[in-house]
C-alpha positions in Angstrom: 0.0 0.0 0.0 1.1 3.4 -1.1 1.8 6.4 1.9 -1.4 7.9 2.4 -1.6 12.2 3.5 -4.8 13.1 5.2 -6.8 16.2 3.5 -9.7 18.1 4.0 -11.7 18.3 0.6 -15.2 21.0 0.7 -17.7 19.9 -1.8 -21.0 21.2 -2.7 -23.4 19.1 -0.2 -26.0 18.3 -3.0 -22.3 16.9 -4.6 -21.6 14.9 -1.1 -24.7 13.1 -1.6 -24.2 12.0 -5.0 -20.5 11.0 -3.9 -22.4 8.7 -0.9 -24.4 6.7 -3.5 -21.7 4.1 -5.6 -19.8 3.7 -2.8 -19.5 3.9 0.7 -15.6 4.9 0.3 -15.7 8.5 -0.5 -12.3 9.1 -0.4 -10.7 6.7 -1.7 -13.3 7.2 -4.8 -11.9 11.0 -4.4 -8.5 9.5 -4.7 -9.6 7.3 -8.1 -10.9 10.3 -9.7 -7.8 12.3 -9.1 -5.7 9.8 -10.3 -7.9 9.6 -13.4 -7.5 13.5 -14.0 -3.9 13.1 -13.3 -3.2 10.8 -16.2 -5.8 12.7 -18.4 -3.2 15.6 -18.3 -0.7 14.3 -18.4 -1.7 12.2 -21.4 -2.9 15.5 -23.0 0.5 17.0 -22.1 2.6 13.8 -24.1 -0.1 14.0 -27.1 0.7 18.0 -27.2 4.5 17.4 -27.0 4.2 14.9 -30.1 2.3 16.9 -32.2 4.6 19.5 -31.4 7.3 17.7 -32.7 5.8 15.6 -35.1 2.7 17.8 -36.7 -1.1 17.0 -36.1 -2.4 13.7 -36.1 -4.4 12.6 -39.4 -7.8 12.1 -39.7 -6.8 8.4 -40.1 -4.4 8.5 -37.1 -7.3 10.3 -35.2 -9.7 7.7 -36.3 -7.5 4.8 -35.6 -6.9 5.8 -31.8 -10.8 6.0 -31.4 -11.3 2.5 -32.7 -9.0 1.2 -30.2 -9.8 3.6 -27.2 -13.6 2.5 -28.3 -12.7 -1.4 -28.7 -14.4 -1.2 -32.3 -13.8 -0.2 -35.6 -12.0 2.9 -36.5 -14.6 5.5 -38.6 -12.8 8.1 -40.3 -16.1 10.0 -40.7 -15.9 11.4 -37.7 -14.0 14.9 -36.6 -14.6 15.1 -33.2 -12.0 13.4 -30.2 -14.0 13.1 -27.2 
């Protein structure tokens, strides 16, 4: 098990609520969902630096990565990344 640091974390109550009802670990869903945003930027940050170096991404790169972020087939139809 990882070293833990106790916080205080002030959410909107009608949020608390909401937080109470998939689990009954509030924080350490808190700590999931920072980890998740964590490696959301920093993935943005490495997609950034390549493109950077490398140009943008096609439309077939683009559609390629959603097939397999999707687990079906890639559609080059489509414009939009999220």
């Amino acid at each position: 098990m990882s070293a833990t640091t106790r916080i205080t974390v002030t959410h909107p109550s009608g949020q608390v609520a909401e937080l109470g009802k998939p689990t009954d670990n509030v924080s350490g869903y808190g700590a999931d969902a920072a980890a998740r945003q964590i490696r959301h930027q920093l993935l943005g940050d490495d997609l950034r630096r390549h493109q950077e170096e490398h140009g943008a991404f096609t439309e077939q790169e683009l559609a390629e990565a959603r097939g397999k972020i999707r687990g079906g087939a890639a559609r080059s139809d489509r414009t939009d990344v999220g």
